[in-house]
C-alpha positions as CSV (number, residue, x, y, z in Angstrom):
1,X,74.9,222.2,13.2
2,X,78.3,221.6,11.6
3,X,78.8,224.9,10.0
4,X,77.6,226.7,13.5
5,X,80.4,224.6,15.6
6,X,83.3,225.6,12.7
7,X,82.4,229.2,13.1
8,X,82.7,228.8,16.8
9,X,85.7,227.2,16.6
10,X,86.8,230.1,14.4
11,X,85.7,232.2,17.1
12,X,87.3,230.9,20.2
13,X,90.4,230.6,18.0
14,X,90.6,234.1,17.5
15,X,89.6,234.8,21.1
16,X,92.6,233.3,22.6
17,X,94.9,234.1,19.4
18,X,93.9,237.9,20.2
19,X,93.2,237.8,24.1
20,X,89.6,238.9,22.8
21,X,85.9,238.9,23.8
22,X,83.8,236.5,22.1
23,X,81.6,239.2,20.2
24,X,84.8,241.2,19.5
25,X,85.7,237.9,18.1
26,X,82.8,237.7,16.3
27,X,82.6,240.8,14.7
28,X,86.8,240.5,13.9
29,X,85.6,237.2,12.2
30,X,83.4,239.2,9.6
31,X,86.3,241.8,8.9
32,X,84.3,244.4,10.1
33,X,85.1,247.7,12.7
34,X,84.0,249.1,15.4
35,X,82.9,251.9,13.3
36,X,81.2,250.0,10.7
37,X,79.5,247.9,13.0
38,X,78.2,251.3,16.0
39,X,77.2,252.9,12.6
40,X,75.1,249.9,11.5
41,X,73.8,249.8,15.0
42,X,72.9,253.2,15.4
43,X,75.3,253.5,18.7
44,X,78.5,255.0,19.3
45,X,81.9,253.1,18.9
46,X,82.1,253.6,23.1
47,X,78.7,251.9,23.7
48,X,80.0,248.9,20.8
49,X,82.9,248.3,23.1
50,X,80.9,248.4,26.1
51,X,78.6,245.5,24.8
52,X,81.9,243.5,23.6
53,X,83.7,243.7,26.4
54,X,80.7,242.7,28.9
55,X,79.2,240.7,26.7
56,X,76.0,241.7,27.6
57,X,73.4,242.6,25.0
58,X,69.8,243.5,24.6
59,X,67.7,241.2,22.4
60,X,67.4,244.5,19.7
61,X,70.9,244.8,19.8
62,X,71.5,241.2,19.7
63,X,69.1,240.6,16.6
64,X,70.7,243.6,14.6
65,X,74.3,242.3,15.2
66,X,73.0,238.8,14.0
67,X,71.3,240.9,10.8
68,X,74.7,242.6,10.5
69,X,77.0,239.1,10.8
70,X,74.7,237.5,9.1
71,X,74.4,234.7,11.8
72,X,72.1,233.4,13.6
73,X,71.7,235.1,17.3
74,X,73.1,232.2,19.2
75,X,76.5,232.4,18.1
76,X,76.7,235.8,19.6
77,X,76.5,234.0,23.1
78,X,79.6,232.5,24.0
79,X,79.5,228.9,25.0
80,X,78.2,227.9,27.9
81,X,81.0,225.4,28.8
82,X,83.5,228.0,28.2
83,X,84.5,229.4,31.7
84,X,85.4,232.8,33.0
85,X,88.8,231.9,33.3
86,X,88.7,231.5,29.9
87,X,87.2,234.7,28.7
């Protein structure tokens, strides 16, 4: 899974780059906005922020956003070596 370890390194580069959550990451990765992106998910921009800042996410949610990034659902899980500290 070479291509899924580059985008995470792309990821947690933009995490601390940004002081970032991972899916804000994510979704900053694809060029996208919070408005593009609540729109797609049929939620509001305040409920999109809630997710990315928690980090917690329903599978529906979770399968749309990986429809929208075109990813697969894993990388919208941060790694599981990466700490709190580090979040």
């Amino acid at each position: 899974m070479i291509d899924l370890e580059n985008q995470e390194r792309e990821i947690i580069n933009l995490m601390f780059s940004q002081d970032i959550s991972w899916l804000t990451a994510v979704r900053i990765r694809h060029k996208l906005s919070l408005a593009e992106v609540s729109k797609m998910l049929g939620i509001s921009i305040n409920s999109l922020k809630q997710i990315e800042k928690t980090e917690r996410l329903s599978s529906n949610i979770k399968s749309k956003m990986a429809g929208i990034y075109g990813c697969p659902p894993e990388l919208l899980i941060c790694p599981s070596w990466m700490t709190a500290e580090h979040k």
